[in-house]
C-alpha positions in Angstrom: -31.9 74.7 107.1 -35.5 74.6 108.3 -36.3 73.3 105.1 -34.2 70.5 105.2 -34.3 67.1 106.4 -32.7 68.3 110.2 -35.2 67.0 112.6 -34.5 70.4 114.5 -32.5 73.5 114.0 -31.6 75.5 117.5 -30.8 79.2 116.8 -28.2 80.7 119.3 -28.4 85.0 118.6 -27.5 87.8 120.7 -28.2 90.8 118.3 -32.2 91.5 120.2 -32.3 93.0 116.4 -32.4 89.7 114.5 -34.9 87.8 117.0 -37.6 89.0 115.6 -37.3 87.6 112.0 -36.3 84.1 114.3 -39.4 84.3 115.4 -41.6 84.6 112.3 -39.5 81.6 110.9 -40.4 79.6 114.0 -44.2 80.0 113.2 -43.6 78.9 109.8 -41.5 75.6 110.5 -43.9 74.8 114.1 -42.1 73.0 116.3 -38.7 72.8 114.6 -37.1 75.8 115.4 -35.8 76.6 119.0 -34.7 80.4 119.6 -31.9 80.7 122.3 -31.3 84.3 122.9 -27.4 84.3 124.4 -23.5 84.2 123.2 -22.3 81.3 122.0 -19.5 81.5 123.5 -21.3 80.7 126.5 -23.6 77.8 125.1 -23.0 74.4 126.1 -23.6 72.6 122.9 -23.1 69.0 124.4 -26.6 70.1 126.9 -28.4 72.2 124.7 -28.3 70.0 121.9 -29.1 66.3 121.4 -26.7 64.1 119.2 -26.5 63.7 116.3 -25.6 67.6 116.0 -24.1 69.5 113.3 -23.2 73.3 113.3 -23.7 75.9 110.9 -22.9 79.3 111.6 -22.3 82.8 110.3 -19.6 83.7 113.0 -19.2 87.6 114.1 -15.8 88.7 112.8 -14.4 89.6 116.6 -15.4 86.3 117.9 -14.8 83.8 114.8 -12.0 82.2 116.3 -12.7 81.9 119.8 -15.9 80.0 118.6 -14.1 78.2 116.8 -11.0 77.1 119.2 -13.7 76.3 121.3 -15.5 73.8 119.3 -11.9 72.3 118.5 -11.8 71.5 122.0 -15.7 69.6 121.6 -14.8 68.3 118.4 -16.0 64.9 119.1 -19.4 66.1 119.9 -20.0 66.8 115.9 -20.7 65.7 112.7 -19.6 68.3 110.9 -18.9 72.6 111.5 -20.1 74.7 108.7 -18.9 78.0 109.4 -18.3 81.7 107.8 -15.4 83.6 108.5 -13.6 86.4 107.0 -12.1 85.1 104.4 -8.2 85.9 105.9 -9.3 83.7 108.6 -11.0 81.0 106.3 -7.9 80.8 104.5 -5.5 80.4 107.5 -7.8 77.7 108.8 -7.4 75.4 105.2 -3.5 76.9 104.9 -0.7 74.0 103.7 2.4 74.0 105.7 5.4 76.9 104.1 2.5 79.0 102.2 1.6 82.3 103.3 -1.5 82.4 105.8 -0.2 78.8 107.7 0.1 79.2 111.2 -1.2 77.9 114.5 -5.2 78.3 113.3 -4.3 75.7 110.7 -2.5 73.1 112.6 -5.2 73.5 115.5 -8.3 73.0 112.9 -6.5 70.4 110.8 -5.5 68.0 113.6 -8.8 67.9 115.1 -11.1 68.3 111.6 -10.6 67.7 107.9 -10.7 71.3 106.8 -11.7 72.6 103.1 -12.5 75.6 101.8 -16.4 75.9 100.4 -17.4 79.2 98.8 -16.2 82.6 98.8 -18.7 85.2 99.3 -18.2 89.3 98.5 -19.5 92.2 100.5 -21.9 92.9 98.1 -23.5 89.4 98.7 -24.3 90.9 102.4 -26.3 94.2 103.7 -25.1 96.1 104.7 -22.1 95.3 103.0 -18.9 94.4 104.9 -15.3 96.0 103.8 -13.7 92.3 103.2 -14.5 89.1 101.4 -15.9 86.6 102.9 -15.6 82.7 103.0 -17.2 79.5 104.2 -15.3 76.5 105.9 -16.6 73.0 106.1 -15.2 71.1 109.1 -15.4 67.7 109.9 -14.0 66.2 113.0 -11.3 62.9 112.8 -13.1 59.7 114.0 -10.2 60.0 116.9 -10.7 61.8 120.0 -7.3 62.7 121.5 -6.6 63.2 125.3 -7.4 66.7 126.0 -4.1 66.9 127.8 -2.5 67.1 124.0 -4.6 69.5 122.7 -3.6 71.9 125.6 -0.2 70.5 124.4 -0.8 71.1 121.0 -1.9 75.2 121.8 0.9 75.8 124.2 3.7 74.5 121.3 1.9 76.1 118.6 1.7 79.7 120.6 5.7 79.1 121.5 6.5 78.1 117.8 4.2 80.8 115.5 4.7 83.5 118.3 8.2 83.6 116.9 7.8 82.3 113.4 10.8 83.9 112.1 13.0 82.1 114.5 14.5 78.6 114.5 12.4 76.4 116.2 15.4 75.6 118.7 14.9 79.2 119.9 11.2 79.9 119.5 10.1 77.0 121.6 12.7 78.1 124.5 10.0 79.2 126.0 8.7 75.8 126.6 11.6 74.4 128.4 13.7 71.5 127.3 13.4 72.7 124.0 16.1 71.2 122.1 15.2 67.8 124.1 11.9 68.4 123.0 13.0 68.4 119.5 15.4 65.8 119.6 13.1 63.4 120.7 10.8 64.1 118.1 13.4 63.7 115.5 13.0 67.2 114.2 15.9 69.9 113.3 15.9 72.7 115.4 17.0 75.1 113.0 13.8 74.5 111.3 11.0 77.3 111.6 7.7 76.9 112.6 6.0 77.2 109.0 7.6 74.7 107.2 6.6 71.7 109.6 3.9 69.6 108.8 1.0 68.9 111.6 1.9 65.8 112.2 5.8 67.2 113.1 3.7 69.3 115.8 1.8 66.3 117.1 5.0 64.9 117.8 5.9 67.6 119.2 3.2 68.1 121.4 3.4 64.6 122.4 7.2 65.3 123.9 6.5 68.8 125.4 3.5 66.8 127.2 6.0 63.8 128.5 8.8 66.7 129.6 5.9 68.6 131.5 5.1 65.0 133.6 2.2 64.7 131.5 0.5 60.8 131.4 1.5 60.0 127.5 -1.1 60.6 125.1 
């Protein structure tokens, strides 16, 4: 990265460990290279970083998807999220509706971001190695920036829906109240389950649970 055309790359570590090796790379690349020593899940990326920003990132297993939730939420603040995951989570991000690893993850990063699956790395291709694959996911955000209301829509009826993915939808998203109104309204058959509909289905979803909970409409 510091050899490419970025006009500057901000580091964000928290392992004291790696700092050090940040630090001979910021005397090679003078001036380009910032070193924030924190969590980023505590960075404000909108202050810390000047637009136009881009991130790329090779997440820690145990925080890979809080990071990236997070950055769902800023979505509009990026050009585009590079990102290494296990590959289990990689794969549930890119997942098409009624296949195996779809679930809430994927209708989260694919309503937001236009997802796709990069490279696949093995643990040999790390050092120490790890005990799984791992996998790179290239992000990049819709040109529309929904309400934030609908996205906390969107992770409430997603929770309600996957929580219970074995169940029809009329009784997994009982939870939510107004369920089969919910449903009805978005023209969708409660006796559906959760993997089989299509993000868009959810939006519309979403959309309804937000008008039933007196939410301004999207």
């Amino acid at each position: 990265m510091l050899a490419s055309p970025a006009e500057h790359v901000t580091a964000v570590e928290l392992d004291r460990r790696a700092l050090g090796a940040l630090e001979e790379l910021s005397a090679a690349y003078p001036g380009k290279l910032t070193i924030v020593e924190g969590d980023a899940l505590r960075i404000d990326a909108e202050t810390l970083l000047p637009a136009p920003r881009r991130i790329v990132a090779n997440l820690p297993y145990n925080v890979g998807t809080p990071l990236l939730i997070g950055w769902l939420h800023q979505a509009a603040l990026f050009e585009s999220m590079t990102l290494m995951f296990q590959q289990e989570v990689a794969e549930r991000i890119v997942a098409a509706p009624d296949t195996e690893h779809y679930g809430r993850l994927a209708v989260l990063s694919q309503w937001r971001c236009q997802c796709r699956m990069m490279l696949r790395l093995p643990p040999g291709a790390f050092s120490p190695p790890p005990k799984v694959w791992s996998a790179v996911v290239h992000l990049v955000p819709h040109a529309e920036d929904p309400d934030p209301a609908l996205m906390k829509s969107l992770e409430k009826v997603t929770a309600a829906a996957f929580g219970q993915r074995r169940k029809m939808l009329r009784s997994s998203l009982k939870t939510l109240g107004n369920a089969e109104a919910i449903l009805k309204d978005a023209d969708i058959d409660g006796t559906r389950r959760a993997e089989t509909l299509s993000v868009a289905e959810f939006e519309r979803l979403a959309v309804n649970e937000l008008k039933k909970a007196g939410g301004p409409a999207p």
